[in-house]
C-alpha positions in Angstrom: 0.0 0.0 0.0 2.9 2.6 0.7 4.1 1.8 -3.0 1.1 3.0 -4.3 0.8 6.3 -2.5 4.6 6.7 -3.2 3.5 6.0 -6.5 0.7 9.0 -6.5 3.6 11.0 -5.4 6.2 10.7 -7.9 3.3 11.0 -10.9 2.9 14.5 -9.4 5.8 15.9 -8.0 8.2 14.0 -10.8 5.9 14.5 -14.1 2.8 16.8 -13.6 4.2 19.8 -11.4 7.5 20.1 -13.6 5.6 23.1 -15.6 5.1 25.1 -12.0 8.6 24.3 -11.1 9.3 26.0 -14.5 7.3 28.9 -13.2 8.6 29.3 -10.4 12.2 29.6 -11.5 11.2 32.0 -13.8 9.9 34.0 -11.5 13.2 34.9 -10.1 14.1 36.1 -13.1 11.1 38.1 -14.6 7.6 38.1 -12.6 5.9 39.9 -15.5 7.0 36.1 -17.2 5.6 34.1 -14.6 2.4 35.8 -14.5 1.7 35.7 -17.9 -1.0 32.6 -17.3 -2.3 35.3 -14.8 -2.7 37.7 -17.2 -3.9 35.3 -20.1 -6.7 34.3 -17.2 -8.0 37.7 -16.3 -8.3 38.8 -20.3 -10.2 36.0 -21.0 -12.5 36.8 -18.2 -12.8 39.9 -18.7 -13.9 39.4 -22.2 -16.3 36.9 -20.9 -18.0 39.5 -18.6 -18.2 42.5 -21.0 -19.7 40.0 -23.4 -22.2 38.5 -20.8 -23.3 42.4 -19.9 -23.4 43.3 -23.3 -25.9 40.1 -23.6 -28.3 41.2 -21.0 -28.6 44.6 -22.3 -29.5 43.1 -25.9 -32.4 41.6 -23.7 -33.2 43.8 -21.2 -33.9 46.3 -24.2 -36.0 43.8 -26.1 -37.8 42.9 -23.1 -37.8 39.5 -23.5 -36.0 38.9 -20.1 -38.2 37.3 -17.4 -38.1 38.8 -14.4 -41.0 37.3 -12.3 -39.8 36.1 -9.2 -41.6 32.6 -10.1 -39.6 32.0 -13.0 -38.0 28.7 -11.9 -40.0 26.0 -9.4 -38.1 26.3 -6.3 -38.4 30.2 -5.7 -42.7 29.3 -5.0 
Protein backbone atom coordinates (compact mmCIF):
# COMPACT_ATOMS: atom_id res chain seq x y z
CA UNK A 1 0.00 0.00 0.00
CA UNK A 2 2.89 2.57 0.67
CA UNK A 3 4.13 1.77 -2.95
CA UNK A 4 1.11 3.03 -4.27
CA UNK A 5 0.84 6.27 -2.49
CA UNK A 6 4.58 6.74 -3.21
CA UNK A 7 3.53 6.03 -6.46
CA UNK A 8 0.75 9.01 -6.54
CA UNK A 9 3.62 11.00 -5.40
CA UNK A 10 6.25 10.74 -7.91
CA UNK A 11 3.35 11.04 -10.90
CA UNK A 12 2.86 14.46 -9.39
CA UNK A 13 5.82 15.88 -7.99
CA UNK A 14 8.20 13.98 -10.84
CA UNK A 15 5.93 14.46 -14.09
CA UNK A 16 2.80 16.84 -13.63
CA UNK A 17 4.20 19.78 -11.39
CA UNK A 18 7.49 20.10 -13.63
CA UNK A 19 5.55 23.12 -15.56
CA UNK A 20 5.10 25.15 -12.04
CA UNK A 21 8.56 24.31 -11.11
CA UNK A 22 9.26 26.00 -14.47
CA UNK A 23 7.27 28.88 -13.15
CA UNK A 24 8.56 29.33 -10.40
CA UNK A 25 12.18 29.64 -11.46
CA UNK A 26 11.15 31.98 -13.78
CA UNK A 27 9.93 33.98 -11.54
CA UNK A 28 13.16 34.86 -10.10
CA UNK A 29 14.11 36.11 -13.15
CA UNK A 30 11.07 38.06 -14.61
CA UNK A 31 7.62 38.14 -12.57
CA UNK A 32 5.93 39.86 -15.54
CA UNK A 33 7.02 36.08 -17.20
CA UNK A 34 5.61 34.10 -14.60
CA UNK A 35 2.38 35.80 -14.47
CA UNK A 36 1.69 35.65 -17.88
CA UNK A 37 -0.97 32.59 -17.27
CA UNK A 38 -2.34 35.30 -14.76
CA UNK A 39 -2.69 37.67 -17.24
CA UNK A 40 -3.87 35.26 -20.07
CA UNK A 41 -6.71 34.34 -17.22
CA UNK A 42 -8.02 37.72 -16.30
CA UNK A 43 -8.34 38.84 -20.33
CA UNK A 44 -10.20 35.97 -20.98
CA UNK A 45 -12.49 36.79 -18.24
CA UNK A 46 -12.84 39.94 -18.73
CA UNK A 47 -13.89 39.42 -22.20
CA UNK A 48 -16.28 36.91 -20.91
CA UNK A 49 -17.99 39.52 -18.65
CA UNK A 50 -18.17 42.47 -21.02
CA UNK A 51 -19.73 40.00 -23.45
CA UNK A 52 -22.15 38.49 -20.84
CA UNK A 53 -23.31 42.40 -19.87
CA UNK A 54 -23.44 43.34 -23.34
CA UNK A 55 -25.88 40.08 -23.64
CA UNK A 56 -28.31 41.19 -21.01
CA UNK A 57 -28.57 44.61 -22.26
CA UNK A 58 -29.49 43.11 -25.89
CA UNK A 59 -32.38 41.64 -23.65
CA UNK A 60 -33.18 43.76 -21.17
CA UNK A 61 -33.91 46.32 -24.25
CA UNK A 62 -35.98 43.80 -26.08
CA UNK A 63 -37.80 42.93 -23.12
CA UNK A 64 -37.78 39.52 -23.48
CA UNK A 65 -35.97 38.88 -20.14
CA UNK A 66 -38.23 37.34 -17.43
CA UNK A 67 -38.11 38.75 -14.38
CA UNK A 68 -40.99 37.25 -12.30
CA UNK A 69 -39.85 36.11 -9.17
CA UNK A 70 -41.60 32.62 -10.05
CA UNK A 71 -39.59 32.02 -13.04
CA UNK A 72 -38.04 28.72 -11.95
CA UNK A 73 -39.96 26.05 -9.40
CA UNK A 74 -38.06 26.33 -6.31
CA UNK A 75 -38.40 30.23 -5.65
CA UNK A 76 -42.66 29.30 -5.01
Amino acid sequence: MKAFFEGIQSLFVDFLFLPLDWLRSLELISWFGANTINWIFMIICSAAIVYWIKQLRIFDAAGTENQDTTAHSFFK
